[in-house]
C-alpha positions as YAML, in Angstrom:
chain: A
units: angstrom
residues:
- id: 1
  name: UNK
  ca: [2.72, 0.06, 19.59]
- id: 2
  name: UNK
  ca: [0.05, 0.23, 17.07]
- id: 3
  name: UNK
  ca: [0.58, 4.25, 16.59]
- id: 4
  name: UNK
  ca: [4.03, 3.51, 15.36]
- id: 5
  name: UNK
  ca: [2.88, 1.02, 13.22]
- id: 6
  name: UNK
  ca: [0.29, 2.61, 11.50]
- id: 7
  name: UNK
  ca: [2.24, 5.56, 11.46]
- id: 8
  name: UNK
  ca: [4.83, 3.28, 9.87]
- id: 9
  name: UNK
  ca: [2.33, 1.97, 7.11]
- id: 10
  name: UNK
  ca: [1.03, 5.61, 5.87]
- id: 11
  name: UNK
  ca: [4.68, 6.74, 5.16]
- id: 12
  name: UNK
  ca: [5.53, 3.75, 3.03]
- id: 13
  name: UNK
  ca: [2.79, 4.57, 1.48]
- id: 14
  name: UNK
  ca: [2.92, 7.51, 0.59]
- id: 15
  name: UNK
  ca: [6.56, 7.35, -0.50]
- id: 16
  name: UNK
  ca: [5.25, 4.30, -2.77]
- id: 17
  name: UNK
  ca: [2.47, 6.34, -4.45]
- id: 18
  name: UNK
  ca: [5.38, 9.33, -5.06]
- id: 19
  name: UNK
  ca: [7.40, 6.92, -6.69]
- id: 20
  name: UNK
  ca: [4.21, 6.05, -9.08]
- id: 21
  name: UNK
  ca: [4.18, 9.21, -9.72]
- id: 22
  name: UNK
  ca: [1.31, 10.74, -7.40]
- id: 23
  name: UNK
  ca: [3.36, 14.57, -6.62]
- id: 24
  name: UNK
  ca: [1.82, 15.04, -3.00]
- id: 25
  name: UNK
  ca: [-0.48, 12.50, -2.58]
- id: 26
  name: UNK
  ca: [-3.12, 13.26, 0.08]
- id: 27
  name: UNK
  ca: [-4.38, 11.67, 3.31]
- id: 28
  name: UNK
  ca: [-7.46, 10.28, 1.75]
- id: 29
  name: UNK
  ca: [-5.30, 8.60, -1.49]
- id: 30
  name: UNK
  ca: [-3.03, 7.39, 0.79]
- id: 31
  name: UNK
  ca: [-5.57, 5.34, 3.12]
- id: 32
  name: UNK
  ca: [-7.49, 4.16, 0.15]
- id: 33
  name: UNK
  ca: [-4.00, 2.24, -1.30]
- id: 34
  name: UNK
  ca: [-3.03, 1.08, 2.12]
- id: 35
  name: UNK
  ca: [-7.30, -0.33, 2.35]
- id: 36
  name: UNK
  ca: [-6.44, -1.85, -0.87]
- id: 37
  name: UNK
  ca: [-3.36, -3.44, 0.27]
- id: 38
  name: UNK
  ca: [-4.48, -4.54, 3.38]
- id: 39
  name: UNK
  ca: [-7.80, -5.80, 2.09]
- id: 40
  name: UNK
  ca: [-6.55, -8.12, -0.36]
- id: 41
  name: UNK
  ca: [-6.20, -10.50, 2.63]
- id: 42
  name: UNK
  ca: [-9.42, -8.74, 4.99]
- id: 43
  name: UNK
  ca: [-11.13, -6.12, 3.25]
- id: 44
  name: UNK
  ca: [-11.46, -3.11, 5.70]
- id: 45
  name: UNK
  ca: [-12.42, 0.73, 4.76]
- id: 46
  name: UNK
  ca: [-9.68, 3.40, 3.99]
- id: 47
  name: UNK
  ca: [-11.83, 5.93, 6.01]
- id: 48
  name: UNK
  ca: [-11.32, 3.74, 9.38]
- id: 49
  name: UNK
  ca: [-7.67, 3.71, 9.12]
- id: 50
  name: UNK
  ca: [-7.96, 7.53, 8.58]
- id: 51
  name: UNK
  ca: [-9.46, 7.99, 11.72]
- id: 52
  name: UNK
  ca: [-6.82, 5.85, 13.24]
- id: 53
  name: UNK
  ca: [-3.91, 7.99, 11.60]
- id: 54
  name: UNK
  ca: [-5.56, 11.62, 12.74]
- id: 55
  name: UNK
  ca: [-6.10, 9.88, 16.22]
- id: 56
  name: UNK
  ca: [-2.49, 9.04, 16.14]
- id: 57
  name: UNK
  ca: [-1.14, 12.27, 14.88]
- id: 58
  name: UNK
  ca: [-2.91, 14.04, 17.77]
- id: 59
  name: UNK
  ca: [-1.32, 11.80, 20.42]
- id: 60
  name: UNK
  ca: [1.67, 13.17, 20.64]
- id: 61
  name: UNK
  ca: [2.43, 10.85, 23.78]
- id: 62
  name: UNK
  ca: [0.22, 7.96, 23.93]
- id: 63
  name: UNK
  ca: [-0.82, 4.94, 21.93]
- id: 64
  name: UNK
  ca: [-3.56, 4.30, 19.82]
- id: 65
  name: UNK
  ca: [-5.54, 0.30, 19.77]
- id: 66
  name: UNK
  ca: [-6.67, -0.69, 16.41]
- id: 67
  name: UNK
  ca: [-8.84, -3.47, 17.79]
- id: 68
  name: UNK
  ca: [-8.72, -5.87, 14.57]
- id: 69
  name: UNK
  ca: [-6.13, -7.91, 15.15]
- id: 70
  name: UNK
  ca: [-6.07, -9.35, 11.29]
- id: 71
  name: UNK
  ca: [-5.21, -5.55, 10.45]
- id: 72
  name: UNK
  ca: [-2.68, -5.17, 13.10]
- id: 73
  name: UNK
  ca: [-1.01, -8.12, 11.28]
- id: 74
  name: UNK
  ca: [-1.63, -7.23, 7.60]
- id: 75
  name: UNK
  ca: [-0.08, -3.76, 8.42]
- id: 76
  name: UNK
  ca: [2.99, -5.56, 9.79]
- id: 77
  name: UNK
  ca: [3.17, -7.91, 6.99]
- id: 78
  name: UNK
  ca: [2.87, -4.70, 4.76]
- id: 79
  name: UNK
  ca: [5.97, -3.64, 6.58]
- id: 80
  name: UNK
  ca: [8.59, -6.64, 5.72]
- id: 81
  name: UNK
  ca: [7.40, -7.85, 8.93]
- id: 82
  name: UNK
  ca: [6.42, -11.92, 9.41]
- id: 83
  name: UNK
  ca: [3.83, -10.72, 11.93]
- id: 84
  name: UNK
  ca: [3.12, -7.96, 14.60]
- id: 85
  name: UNK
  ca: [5.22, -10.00, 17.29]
- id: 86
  name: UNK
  ca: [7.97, -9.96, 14.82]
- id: 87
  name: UNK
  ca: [7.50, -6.37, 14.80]
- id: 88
  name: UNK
  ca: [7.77, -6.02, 17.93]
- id: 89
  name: UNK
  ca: [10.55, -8.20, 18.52]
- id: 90
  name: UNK
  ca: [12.58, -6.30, 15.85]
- id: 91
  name: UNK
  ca: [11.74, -2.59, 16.99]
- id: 92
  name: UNK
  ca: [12.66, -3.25, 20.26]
- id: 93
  name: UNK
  ca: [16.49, -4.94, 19.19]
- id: 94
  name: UNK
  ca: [16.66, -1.47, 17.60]
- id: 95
  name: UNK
  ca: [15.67, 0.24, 20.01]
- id: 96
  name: UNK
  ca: [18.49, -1.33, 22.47]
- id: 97
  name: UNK
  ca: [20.89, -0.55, 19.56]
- id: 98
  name: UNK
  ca: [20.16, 3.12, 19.28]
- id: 99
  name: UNK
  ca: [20.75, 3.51, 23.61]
- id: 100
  name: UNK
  ca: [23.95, 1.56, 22.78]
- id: 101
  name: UNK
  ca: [25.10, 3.70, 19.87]
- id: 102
  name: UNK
  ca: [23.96, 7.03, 22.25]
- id: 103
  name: UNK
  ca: [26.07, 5.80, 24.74]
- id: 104
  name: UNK
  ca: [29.07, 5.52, 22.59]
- id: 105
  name: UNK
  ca: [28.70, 8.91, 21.10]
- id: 106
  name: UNK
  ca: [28.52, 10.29, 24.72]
- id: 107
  name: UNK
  ca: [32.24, 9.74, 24.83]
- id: 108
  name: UNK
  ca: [32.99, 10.92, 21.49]
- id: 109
  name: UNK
  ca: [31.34, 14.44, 21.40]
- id: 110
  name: UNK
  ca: [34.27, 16.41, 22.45]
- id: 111
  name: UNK
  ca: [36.42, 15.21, 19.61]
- id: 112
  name: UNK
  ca: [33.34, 15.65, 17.16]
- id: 113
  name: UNK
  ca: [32.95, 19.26, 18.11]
- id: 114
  name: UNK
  ca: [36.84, 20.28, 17.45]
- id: 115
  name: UNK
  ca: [36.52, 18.82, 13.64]
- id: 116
  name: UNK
  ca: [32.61, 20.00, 13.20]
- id: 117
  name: UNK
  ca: [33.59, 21.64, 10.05]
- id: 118
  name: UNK
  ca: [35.58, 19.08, 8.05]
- id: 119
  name: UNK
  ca: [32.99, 16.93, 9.30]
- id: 120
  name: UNK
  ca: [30.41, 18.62, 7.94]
- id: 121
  name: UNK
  ca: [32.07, 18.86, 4.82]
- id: 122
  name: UNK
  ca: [32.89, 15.47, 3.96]
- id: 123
  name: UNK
  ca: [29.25, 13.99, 4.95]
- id: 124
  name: UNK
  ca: [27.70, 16.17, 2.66]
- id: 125
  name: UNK
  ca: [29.74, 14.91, -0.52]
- id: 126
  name: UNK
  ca: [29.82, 11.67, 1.22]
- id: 127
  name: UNK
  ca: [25.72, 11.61, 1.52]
- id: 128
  name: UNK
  ca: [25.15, 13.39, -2.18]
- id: 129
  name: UNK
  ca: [27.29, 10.41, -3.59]
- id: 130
  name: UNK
  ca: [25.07, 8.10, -1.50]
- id: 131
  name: UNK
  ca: [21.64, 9.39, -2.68]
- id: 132
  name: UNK
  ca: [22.88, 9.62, -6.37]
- id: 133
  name: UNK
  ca: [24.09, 6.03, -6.05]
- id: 134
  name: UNK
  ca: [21.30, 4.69, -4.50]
- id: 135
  name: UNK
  ca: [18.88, 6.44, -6.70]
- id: 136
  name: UNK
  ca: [20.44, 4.94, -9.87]
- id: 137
  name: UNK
  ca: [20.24, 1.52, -8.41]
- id: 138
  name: UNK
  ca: [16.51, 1.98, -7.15]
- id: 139
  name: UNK
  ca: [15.17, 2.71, -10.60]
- id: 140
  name: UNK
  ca: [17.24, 0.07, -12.07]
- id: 141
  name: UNK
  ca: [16.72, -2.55, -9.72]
- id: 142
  name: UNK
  ca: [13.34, -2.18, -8.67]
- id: 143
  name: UNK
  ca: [10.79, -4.25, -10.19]
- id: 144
  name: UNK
  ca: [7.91, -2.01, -12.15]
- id: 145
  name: UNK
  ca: [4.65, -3.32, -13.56]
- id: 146
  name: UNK
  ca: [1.61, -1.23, -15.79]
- id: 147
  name: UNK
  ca: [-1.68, -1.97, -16.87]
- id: 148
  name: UNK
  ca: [-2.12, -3.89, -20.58]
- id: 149
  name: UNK
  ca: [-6.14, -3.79, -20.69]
- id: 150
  name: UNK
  ca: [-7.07, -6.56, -18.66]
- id: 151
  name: UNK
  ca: [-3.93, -7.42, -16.45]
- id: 152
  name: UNK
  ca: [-1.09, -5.77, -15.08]
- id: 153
  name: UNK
  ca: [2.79, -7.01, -16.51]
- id: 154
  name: UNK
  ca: [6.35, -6.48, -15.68]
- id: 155
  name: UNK
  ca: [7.86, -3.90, -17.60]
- id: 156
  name: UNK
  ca: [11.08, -2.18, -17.56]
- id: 157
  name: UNK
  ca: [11.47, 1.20, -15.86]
- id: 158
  name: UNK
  ca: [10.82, 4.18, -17.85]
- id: 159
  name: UNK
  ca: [11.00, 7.72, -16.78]
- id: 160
  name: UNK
  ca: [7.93, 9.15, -19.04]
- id: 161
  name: UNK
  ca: [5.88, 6.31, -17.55]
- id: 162
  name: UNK
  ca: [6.39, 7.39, -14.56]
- id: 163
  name: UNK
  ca: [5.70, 11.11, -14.81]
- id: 164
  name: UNK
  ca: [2.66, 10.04, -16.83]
- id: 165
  name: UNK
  ca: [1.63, 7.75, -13.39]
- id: 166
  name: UNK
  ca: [1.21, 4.53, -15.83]
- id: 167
  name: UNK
  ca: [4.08, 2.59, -14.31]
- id: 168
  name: UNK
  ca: [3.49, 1.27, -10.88]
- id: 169
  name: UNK
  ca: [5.95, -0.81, -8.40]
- id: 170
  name: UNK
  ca: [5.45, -4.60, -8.77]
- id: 171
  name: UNK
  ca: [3.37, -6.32, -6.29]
- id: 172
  name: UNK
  ca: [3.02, -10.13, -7.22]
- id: 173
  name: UNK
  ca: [-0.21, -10.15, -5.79]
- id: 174
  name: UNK
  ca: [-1.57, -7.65, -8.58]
- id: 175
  name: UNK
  ca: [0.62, -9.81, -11.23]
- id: 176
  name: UNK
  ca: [-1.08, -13.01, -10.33]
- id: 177
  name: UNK
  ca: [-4.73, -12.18, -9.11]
- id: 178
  name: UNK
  ca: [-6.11, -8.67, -10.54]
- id: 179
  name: UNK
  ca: [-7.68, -9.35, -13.62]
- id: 180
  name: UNK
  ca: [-10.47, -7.40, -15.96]
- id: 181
  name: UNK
  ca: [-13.70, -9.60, -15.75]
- id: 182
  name: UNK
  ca: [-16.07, -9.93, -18.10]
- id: 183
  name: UNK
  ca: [-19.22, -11.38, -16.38]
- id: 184
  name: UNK
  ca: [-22.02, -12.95, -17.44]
- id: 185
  name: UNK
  ca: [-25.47, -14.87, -16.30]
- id: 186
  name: UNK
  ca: [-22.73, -18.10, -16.01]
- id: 187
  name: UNK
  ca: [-20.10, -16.74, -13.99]
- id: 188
  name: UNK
  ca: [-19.75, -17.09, -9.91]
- id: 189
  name: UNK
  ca: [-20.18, -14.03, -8.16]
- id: 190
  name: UNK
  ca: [-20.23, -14.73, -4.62]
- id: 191
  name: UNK
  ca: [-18.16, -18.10, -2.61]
- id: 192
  name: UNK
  ca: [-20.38, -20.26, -0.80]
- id: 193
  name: UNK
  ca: [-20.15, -18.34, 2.43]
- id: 194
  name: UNK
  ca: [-21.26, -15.17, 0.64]
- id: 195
  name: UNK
  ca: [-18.05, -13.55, 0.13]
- id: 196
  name: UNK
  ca: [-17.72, -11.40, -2.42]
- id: 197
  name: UNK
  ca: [-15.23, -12.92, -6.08]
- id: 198
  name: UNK
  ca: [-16.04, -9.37, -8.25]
- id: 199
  name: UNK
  ca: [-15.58, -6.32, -7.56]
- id: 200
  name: UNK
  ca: [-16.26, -3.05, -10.13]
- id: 201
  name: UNK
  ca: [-15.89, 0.09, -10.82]
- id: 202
  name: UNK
  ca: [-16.35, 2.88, -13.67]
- id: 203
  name: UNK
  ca: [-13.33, 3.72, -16.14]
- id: 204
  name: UNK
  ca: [-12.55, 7.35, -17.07]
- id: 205
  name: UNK
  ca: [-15.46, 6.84, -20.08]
- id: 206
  name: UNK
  ca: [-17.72, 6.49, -16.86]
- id: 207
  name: UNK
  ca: [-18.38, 2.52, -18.47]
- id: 208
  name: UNK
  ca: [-18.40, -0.31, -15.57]
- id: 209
  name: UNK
  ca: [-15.59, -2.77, -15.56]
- id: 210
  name: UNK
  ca: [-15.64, -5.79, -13.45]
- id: 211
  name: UNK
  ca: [-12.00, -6.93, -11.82]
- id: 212
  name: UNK
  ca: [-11.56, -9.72, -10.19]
- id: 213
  name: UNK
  ca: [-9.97, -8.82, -6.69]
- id: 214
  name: UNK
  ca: [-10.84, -5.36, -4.05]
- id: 215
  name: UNK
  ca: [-8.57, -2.50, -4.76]
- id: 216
  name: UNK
  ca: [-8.07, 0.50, -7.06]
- id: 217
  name: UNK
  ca: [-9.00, 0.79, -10.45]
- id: 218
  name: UNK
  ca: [-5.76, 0.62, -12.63]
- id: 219
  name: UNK
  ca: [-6.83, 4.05, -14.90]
- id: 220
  name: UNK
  ca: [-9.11, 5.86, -12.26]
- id: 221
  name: UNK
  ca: [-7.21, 4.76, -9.08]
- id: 222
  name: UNK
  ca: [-10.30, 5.44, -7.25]
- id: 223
  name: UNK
  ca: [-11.34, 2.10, -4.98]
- id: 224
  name: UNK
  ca: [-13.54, -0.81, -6.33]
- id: 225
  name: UNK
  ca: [-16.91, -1.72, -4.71]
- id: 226
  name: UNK
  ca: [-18.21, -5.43, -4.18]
- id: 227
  name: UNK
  ca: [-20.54, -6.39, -6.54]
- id: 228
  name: UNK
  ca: [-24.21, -7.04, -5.18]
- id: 229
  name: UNK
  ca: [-27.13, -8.69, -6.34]
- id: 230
  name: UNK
  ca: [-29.20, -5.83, -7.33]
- id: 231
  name: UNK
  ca: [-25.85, -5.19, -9.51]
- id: 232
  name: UNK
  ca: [-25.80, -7.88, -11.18]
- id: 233
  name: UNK
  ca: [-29.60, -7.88, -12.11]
- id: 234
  name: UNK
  ca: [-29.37, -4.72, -13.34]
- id: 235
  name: UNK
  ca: [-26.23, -4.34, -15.28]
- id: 236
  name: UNK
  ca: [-25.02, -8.15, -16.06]
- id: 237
  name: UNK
  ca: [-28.13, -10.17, -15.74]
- id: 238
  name: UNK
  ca: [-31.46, -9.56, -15.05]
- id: 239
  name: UNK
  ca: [-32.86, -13.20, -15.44]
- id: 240
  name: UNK
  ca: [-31.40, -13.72, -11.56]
- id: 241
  name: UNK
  ca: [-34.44, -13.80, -9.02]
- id: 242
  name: UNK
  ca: [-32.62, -15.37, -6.29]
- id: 243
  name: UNK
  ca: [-29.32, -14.96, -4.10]
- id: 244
  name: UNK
  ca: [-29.03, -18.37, -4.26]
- id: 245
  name: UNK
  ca: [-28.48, -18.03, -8.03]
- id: 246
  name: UNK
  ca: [-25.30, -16.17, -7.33]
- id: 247
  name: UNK
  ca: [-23.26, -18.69, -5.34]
- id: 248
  name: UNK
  ca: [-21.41, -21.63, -6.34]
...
């Protein structure tokens, strides 16, 4: 079932970058904010889960394997999910419940089709109210969060924010561990097993900034790279001659 749940993924994603105010955002935005997602617990490229969603799209009838099983499970995660066996688990109690429910309409359809019309009727005012309720409690409900120069903070909704793409839907993650760096020949740039702590990217002046977990940049929205040694020699400090300098 990993077609469905990729498939899954991309739509909540692109609904989520709608609501931030993206109008129709494309294939390639929307696999670069489900990378970013996904690799803030195993970093892995928006143009592989591209290929994944075209592969997917164009089998109408069969499956798709994504062979990484730590995406499989960040995707599922992504999705409310505890893991991809709780997906699983989950999708298929649905699935029994929709054969139930089909089962009971079977018996109903005759009476259904002699009050079509006033049943048509009443779900459409019945579904408007629904939609306008719902839509009110969204906005006022959900949590929101923007960018204040070096972190992002819960703020309270605000319709010109929105339109303007500056407000964004909370993620705790982003609350507790995206931060604006400011590095120098002191700070720690790779873990002792290599792995990357900075990432960067350039601002809309085209001036680096250094942040301190993989994702998008908060004002470009374009994805941040690892930083590298030849980076740091040539843009934070060149007095570094050795990789070994870099780790803690």
């Amino acid at each position: 079932m990993h077609k469905d749940l990729l498939l899954k993924a991309f739509e909540k994603t692109r609904e989520n970058l709608i609501l931030e105010g993206v109008k129709s955002p494309s294939l390639n935005k929307i696999a670069k904010e489900l990378s970013a997602i996904i690799s803030e617990s195993f970093v892995y490229g928006d143009r592989s889960l591209r290929d994944f969603y075209k592969e997917a799209v164009s089998k109408v009838d069969n499956d798709i394997e994504i062979p990484q099983p730590q995406v499989i499970v960040a995707l599922a995660k992504y999705l409310g999910y505890m893991d991809y066996k709780d997906y699983l688990l989950k999708n298929e109690l649905e699935e029994k419940a929709l054969t139930t429910k089909h089962r009971g309409q079977t018996k109903t359809g005759n009476w259904v089709k002699k009050n079509s019309k006033w049943i048509k009727s009443f779900s459409i005012v019945f579904i408007v109210g629904i939609i306008c309720f719902l839509g009110y409690n969204y906005f006022n409900k959900q949590r929101w969060m923007e960018w204040n120069e070096t972190h992002f903070v819960e703020v309270a909704f605000d319709s010109e924010k929105i339109k303007d793409g500056v407000l964004k839907l909370y993620k705790e993650e982003r609350i507790r561990g995206f931060k604006k760096l400011f590095p120098n020949c002191e700070s720690t740039f790779f873990n002792g097993d290599g792995a990357v702590k900075i990432w960067y990217g350039k601002n809309k002046d085209k001036e680096l900034e250094y942040f301190s977990s993989y994702g998008l940049h908060p004002e470009t929205g374009k994805t941040l790279k690892p930083i590298t040694k030849y980076m740091v020699k040539k843009h934070i400090c060149k007095s570094f001659s050795s990789i070994k300098a870099l780790v803690e």
